[in-house]
N, C-alpha and C positions, 0 to 999 in steps of 0.2 A: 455609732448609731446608724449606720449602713446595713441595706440588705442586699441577698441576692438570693434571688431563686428563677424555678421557672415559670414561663408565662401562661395565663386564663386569658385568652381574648374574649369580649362583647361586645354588644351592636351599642348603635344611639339608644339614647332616651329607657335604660335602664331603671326600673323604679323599684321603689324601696318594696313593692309587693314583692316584686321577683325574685330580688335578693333576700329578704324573709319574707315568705307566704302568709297571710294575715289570720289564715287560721291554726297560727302555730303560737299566737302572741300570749296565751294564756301559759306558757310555758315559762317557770319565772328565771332558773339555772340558764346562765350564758350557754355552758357544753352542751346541755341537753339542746337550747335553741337552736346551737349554731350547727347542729346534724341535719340543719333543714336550709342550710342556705344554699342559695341558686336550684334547688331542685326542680324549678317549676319550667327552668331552662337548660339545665345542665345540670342532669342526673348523677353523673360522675365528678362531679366538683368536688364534693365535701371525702370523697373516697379517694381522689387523687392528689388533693391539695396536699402541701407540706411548711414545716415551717420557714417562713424567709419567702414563699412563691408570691407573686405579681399579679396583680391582675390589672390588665389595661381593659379600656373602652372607649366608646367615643365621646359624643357631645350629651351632654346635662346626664351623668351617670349620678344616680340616686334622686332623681324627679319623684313626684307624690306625696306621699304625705310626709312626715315630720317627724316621725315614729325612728326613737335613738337605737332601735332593735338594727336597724339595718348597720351601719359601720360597726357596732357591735358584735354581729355574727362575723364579720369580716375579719376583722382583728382575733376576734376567738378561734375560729379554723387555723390562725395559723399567719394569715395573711401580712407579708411583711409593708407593703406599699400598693396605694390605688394608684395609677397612671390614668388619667382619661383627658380627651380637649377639654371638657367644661364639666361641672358640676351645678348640680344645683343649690343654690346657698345654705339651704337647710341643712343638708345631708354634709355641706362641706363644714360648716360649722360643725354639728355632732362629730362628725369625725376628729375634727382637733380636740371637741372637749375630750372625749373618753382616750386621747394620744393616740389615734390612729394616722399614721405619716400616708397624704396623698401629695398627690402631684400633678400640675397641670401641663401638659404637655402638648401639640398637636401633631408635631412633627412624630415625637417618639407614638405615640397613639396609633397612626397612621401606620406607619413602619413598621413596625412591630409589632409581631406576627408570633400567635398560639405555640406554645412549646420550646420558644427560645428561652433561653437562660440570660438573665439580663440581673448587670446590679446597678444600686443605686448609693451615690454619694450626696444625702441629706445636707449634708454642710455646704455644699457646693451645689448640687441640686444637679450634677452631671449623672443623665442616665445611659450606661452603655449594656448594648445589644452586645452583649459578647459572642453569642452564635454568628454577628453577622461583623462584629469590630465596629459596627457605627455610633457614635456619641450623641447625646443631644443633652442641649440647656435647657434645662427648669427653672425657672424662678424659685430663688431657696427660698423657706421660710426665714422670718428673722429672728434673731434669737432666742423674743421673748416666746414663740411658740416652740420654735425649738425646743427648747426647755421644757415647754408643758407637754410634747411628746414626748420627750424624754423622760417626766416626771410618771407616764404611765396617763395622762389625763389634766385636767384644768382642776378639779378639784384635789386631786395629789399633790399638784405643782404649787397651791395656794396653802397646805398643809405644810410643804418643807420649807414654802417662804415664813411661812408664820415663825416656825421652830428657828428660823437665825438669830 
């Protein structure tokens, strides 16, 4: 359950408008939404991305409102892992429910710079900048979320627990 791709830097205080633009919400298909994210800051995002790429940021990435479209477009495009210093609670919670793997980092955030090629060991929460060979610790998740990333989301993970 490792990715690796290449890197999307962005600034602090990213909000969930940015990352889907609020007049796209009536849009109900994930693929069809997710041709709209980050456009409103980075036009070439959704044309560049690939599967397995990274996207780091800084502090409180996914601020504003509540709205689960946001780590949803993220994981849809493609997006293998969020790296950012902080998150806002809302947007890091949705991200675990629907199994999108973030990670909080400051050092890697910092360091890590648009275009490198970086992967990530989830189990271990060791993220290396392979473009530059530097490592950094993340605090892994614990198992049990683990698992419900792994499961594809919290209501998947609650589906295959049920079925033992």
């Amino acid at each position: 359950m490792d990715t690796k791709g290449t890197v999307f830097k962005y600034r602090d205080n990213i909000d969930t408008d940015v990352i889907i633009p609020a007049r796209y919400l009536n849009i109900q298909d994930p693929v069809e939404l997710s041709a709209h994210c980050m456009e409103d800051i980075d036009t070439s995002f959704v044309g560049k991305v690939r599967p397995g790429d990274i996207m780091v940021a800084g502090w409180n990435f996914g601020c504003g409102s509540s709205r689960e479209h946001a780590p949803l477009v993220i994981k849809t495009c493609g997006v293998g892992c969020v790296i950012a210093k902080s998150y806002a609670r809302i947007f890091y919670r949705n991200a675990i429910n629907i199994g999108m793997p973030i990670l909080e980092c400051e050092q890697a955030a910092e360091e890590i710079n648009s275009g490198d090629v970086v992967s990530v060991d989830f189990g271990t929460g060791v993220i290396t900048d392979e473009t530059t060979g530097k490592s950094y610790q993340a605090e892994p998740f614990p198992e049990f979320i683990q698992n419900i990333i792994k499961s594809g989301g919290l209501m998947k993970s609650l589906k295959e627990g049920s079925d033992e």
